[in-house]
Each structure stands twice: as C-alpha cells, then as structure tokens.
RODO-2510 file (C-alpha; in nm, 4 decimals, decimal comma):
residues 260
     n   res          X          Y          Z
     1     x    17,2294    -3,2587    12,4991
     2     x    17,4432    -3,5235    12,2908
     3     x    17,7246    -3,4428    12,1141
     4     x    18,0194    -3,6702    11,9233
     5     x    18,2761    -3,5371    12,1671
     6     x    18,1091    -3,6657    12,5037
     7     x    18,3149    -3,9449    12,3962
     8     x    18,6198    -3,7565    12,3821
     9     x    18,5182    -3,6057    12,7068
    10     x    18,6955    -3,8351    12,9529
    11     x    19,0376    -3,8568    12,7966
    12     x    19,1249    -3,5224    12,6374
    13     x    19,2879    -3,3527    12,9037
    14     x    19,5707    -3,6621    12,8537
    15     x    19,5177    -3,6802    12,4861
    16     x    19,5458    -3,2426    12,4659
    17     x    19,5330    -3,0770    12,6969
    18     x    19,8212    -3,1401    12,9025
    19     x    20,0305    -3,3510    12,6437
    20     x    20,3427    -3,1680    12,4803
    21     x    20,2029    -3,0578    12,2159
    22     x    19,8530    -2,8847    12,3633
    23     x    20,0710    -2,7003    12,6197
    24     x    20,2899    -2,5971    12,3285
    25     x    20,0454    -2,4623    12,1113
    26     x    19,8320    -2,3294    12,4297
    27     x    20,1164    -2,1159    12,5363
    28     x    20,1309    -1,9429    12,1628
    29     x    19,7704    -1,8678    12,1848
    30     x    19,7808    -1,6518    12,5432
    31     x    20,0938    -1,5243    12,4504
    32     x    19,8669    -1,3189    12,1360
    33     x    19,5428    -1,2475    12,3809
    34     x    19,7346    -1,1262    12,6504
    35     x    19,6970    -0,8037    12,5907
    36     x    19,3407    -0,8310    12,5940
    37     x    19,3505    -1,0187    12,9127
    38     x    19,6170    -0,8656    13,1328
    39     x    19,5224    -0,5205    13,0382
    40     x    19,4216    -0,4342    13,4046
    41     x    19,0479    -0,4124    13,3587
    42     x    18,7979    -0,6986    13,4558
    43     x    18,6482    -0,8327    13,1942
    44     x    18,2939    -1,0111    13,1030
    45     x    18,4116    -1,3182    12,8997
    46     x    18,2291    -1,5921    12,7173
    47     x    18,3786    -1,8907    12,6588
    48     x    18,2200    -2,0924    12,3227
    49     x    18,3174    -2,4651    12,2842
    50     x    18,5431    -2,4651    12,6402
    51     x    18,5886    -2,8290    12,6384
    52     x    18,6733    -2,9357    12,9736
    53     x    18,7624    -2,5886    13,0705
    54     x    19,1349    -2,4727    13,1269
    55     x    19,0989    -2,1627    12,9252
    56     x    18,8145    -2,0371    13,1568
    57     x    18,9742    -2,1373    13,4589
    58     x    19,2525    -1,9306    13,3416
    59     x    19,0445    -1,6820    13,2323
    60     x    18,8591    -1,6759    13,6297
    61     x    19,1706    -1,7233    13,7844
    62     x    19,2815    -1,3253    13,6596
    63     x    18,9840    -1,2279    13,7876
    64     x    18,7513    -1,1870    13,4645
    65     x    18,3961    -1,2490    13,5124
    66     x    18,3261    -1,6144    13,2785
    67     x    18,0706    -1,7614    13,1250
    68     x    18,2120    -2,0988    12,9435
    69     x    17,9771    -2,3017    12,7311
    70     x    18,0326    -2,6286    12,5169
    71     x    17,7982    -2,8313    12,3494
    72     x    17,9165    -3,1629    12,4895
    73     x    17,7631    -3,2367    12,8065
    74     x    18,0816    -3,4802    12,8611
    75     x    18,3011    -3,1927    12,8468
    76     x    18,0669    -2,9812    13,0940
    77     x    18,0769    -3,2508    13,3317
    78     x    18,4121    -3,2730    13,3437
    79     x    18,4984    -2,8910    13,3252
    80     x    18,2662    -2,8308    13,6045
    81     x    18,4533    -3,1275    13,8413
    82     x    18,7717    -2,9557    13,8244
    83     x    18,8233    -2,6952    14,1488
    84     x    18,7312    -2,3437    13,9684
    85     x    18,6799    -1,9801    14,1273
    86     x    18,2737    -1,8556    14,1736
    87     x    18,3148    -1,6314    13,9053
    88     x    18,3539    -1,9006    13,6462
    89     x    18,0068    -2,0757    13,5127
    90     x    18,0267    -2,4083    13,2836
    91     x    17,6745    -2,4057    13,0679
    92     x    17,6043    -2,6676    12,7933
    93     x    17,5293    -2,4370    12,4858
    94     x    17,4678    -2,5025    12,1357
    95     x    17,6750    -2,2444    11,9509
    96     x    17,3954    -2,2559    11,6907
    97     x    17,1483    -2,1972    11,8864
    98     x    17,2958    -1,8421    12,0631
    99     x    17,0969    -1,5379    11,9947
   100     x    17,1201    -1,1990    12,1666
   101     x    16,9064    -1,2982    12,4807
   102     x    17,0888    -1,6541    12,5677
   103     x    17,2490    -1,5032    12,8444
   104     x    17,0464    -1,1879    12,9423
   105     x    17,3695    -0,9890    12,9547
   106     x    17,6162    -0,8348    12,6782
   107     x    18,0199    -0,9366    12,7112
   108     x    18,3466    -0,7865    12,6402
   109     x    18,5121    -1,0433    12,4850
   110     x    18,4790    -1,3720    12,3222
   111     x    18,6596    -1,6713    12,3033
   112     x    18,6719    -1,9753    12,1748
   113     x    19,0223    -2,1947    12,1310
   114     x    19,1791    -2,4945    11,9713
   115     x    18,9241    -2,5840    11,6716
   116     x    18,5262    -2,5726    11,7997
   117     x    18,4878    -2,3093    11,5224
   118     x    18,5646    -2,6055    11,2865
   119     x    18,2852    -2,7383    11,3629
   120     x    18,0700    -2,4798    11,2130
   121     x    17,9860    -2,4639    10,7693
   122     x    18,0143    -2,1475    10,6330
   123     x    17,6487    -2,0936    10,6422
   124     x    17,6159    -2,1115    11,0456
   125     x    17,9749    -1,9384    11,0710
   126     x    17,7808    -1,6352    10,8904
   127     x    17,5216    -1,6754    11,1408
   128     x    17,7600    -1,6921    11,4169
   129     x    17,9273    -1,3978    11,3284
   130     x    17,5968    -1,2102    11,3776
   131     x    17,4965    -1,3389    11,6482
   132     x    17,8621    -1,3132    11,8218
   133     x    17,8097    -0,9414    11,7328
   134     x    17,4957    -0,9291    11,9017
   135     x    17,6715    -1,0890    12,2335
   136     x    17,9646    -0,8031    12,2452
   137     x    17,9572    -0,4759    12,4204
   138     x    18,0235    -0,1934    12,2019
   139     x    18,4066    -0,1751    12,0388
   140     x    18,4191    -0,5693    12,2250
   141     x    18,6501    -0,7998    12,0747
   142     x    18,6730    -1,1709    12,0046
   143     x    18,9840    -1,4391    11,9096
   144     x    18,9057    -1,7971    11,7867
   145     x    19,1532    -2,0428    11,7171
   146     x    19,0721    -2,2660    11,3848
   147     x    19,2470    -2,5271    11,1751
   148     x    19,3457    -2,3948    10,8355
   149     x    19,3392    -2,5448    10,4925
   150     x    19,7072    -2,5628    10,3888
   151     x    19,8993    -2,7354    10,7350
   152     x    20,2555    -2,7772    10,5951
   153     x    20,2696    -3,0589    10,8850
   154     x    19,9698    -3,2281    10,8007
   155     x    20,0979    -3,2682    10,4163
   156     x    20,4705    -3,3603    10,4919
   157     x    20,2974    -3,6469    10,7780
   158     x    20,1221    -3,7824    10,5411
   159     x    20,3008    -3,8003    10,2266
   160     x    20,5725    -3,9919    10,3476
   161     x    20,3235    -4,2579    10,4666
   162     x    20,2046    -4,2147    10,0922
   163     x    19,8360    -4,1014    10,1710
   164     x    19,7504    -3,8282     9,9575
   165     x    19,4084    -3,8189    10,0266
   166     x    19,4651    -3,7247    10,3893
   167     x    19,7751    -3,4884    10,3062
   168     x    19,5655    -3,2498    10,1257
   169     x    19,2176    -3,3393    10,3028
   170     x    19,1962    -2,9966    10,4667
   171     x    19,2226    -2,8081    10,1546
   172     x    18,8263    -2,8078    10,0601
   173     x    18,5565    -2,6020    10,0878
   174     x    18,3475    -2,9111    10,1822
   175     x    18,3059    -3,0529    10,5211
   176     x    18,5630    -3,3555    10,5883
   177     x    18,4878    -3,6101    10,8680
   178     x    18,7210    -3,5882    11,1415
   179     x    18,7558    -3,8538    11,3449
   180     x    18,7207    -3,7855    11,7591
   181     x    18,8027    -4,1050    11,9644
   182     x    18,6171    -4,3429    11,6636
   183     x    18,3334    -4,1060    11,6004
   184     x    18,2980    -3,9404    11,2807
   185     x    18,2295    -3,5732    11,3249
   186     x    18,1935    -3,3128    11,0370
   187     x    18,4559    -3,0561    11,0117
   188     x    18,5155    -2,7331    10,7410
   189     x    18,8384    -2,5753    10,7229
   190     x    18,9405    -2,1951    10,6914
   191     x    19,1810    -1,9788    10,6021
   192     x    19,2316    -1,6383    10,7652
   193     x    19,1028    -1,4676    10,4463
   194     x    18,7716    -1,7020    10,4586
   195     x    18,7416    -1,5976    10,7996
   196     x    18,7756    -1,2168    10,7506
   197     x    18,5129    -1,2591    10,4801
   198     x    18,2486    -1,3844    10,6697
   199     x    18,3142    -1,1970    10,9135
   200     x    18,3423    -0,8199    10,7461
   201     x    17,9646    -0,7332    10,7726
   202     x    18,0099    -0,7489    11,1639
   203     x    18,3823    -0,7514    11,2499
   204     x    18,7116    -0,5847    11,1609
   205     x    19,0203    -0,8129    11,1259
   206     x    19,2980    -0,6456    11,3965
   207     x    19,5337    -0,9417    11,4576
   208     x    19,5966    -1,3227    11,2795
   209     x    19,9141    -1,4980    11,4428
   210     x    19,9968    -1,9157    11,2802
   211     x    19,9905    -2,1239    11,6275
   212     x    20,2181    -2,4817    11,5589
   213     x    20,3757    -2,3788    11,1976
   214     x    20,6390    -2,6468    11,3263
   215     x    20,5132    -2,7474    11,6406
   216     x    20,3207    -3,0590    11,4839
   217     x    19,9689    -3,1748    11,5385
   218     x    19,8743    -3,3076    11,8488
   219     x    19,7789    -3,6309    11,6766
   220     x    20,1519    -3,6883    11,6718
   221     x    20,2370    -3,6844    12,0803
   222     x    20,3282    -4,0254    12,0582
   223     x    20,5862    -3,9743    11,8340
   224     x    20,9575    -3,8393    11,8515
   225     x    20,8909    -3,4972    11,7377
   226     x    20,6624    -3,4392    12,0360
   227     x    20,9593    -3,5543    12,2639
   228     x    21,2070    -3,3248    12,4429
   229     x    21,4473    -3,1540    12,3270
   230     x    21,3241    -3,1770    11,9819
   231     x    20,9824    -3,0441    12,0883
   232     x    21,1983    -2,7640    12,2469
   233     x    21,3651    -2,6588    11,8461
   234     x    21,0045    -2,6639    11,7109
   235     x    20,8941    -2,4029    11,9824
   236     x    21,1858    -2,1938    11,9327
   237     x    21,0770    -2,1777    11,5936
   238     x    20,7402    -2,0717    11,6255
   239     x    20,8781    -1,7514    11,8137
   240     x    21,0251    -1,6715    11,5443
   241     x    20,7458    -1,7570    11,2860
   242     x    20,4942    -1,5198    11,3658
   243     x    20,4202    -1,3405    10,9992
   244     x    20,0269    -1,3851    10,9583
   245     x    20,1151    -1,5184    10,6375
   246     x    20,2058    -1,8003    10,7814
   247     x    19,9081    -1,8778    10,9721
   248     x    19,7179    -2,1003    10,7187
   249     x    20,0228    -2,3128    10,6628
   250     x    20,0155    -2,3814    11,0443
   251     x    19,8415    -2,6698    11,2606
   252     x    19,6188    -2,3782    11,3891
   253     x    19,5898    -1,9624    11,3661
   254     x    19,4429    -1,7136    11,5821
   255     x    19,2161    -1,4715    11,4581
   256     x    19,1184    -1,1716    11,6828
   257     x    18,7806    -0,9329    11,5623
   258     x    18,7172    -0,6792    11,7067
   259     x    18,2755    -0,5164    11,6853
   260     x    18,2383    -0,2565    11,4350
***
C-alpha cells in the first residue's frame, strides 16, 4: 500500500523521533496516558498511524497486548526491524478502511500520537469516530494527539520571517498541504471543541492536556530554541501550562474519549 510518508519513512526517527523536540513533546503525552497505561491491568491496545513504532514498543514493553497499524508501508518496515517483544504486531492499515471486523477482536484502548489524525477531513473523522467505537470494549477509552488551529509558535515563527500566509495557515476549516520530506500531503486542523463535536454521538470528552505550548515545533530542531538549556526553560514551562485551554494554542493537544 503507498502512502506520501514511505518517504518520510527512513529518516524520521532522526528528524522526530529521537530529536529534542519529539522526546520533549513525547514525554508530555505519556505523562497524561499514564494512568491508563500503568494502571496494573493488561491491556488490548491498538495502535492507529504508529509510524515506525516507539509508542507500541513502549506500549509491549509494559506488558499490554498491541496491535500497531500505519498506512505507510515505509513506516511498517521500519517499525517491524526494530527488536520488539511477541506481543507487539506491526500491520499496514488504512485508517479509512477499519470497520468492526478488521481485526476479529474488540480492544481496550486506542491510540494514536503525534498528528496521523490530521490526516483525516471531518467527513472520515466522523466515520472514524464510529468505527473507533465499534473497535472498543465496553466503557474502553481512546487518546489521539492532533495539531490545532491556533499554534502561538507557529504564528510568532513565522511572522518575524514576514509570512503571513503560513503564520495563520492552520487556522481553516479546509485541508492545507503539508509538506513531508518534499511531498505534498493533505492535512485539516482541529481544535479540541471540533474534536469533541464529532466525536459526541460516540464518545465523551474526559481529559484535553496542550503538548509543546512553548516547546516549539519539531520543524525547528535545527535551531537554538531546540538546544540545551534553552530547550530545558521551554519544558519547565509546559509543566506548568497544563489548563486545556491552552491546548489549541499549542504545537499539539491530547484528547482522551472515553465509549459511551
């Protein structure tokens, strides 16, 4: 199955995943699901849009049952050539193409981190919702991780470099092309309340937590706010910036639904 990011595939762990910044923002998000997680009871996850896998290989490594799926066959590839416990699967999946019988088995909790949501318009993120709904246990939860409309860093970036279109690009209900290592790939933004919404028919709202409000993103790691010990100041902040007001004025939030 071909997808734009197979040719992200074989540089995003350097480019994300374990630059400054993706730890960073990483380390936000478990800190919120960890009481999902670490609650002491083993767990059937499912993984949507893994990438090349180091959520799920967390996820394994606490001894959770996982399926992880990602529509890139890139990202598979490389998810599935990193050492991983047995009770971790990498499937290439089409998030648009899940229905209740994909995987012949219900799950406790989805997942799905750093964006892959994005991907989705708000027709087929209706959809999803439904068919997420149809994938969870009874009273099972779910927490994805999207890019909002209104990132304060995103807007400060560029205005000083005096590009106004891209400052307030995010802030449209239409799909804007994002670009992913010179390949053009169509992405819709959404705020918590957009996300609630589309949810509501399936899901209840129970947590929303900003991840990066000033921890910057990631498409800054070359520069000097990425860089130790100023990178240090930003993270300090972001403990302290945890009002779910903030979270659509951040690089990212974290939504958590739980099945009504």
């Amino acid at each position: 199955m071909h997808s734009d990011f197979d040719v992200a595939a074989p540089q995003y762990d350097d480019i994300f995943t374990y630059s400054n910044i993706g730890k960073a923002q990483r380390k936000f998000v478990f800190k919120y699901i960890n009481p999902i997680i670490k609650q002491g009871k083993k767990l059937s996850i499912l993984e949507l849009n893994c990438g090349t896998g180091a959520d799920a290989i967390e996820f394994a490594k606490q001894g959770h049952d996982v399926i992880a799926t990602d529509i890139s066959e890139g990202m598979i590839e490389v998810a599935n050539a990193k050492s991983h416990p047995e009770n971790l699967q990498f499937k290439v999946q089409d998030i648009n193409k899940l229905t209740k019988d994909t995987f012949n088995k219900k799950f406790d909790y989805i997942f799905s981190d750093f964006g892959g949501i994005n991907c989705l318009s708000t027709e087929q993120l209706e959809k999803f919702f439904q068919n997420a709904s149809d994938l969870l246990l009874p009273n099972g939860k779910m927490t994805i991780v999207l890019m909002p409309k209104n990132c304060l860093w995103e807007r400060f970036y560029f205005t000083l470099k005096g590009d106004k279109a891209k400052a307030n690009r995010r802030n449209t209900t239409e799909s804007v092309v994002a670009n992913v290592d010179g390949v053009g790939v169509a992405t819709w933004y959404y705020n918590p309340q957009d996300v609630s919404a589309a949810a509501n028919k399936f899901f209840n709202t129970t947590k929303v937590k900003p991840i990066g409000v000033t921890i910057p993103p990631s498409y800054l790691e070359s520069s000097f706010v990425a860089k130790f010990p100023i990178l240090n100041i930003f993270k300090g902040l972001d403990t302290l910036l945890t009002a779910s007001s903030l979270a659509k004025y951040a690089d990212h939030f974290l939504i958590t639904l739980e099945k009504k």
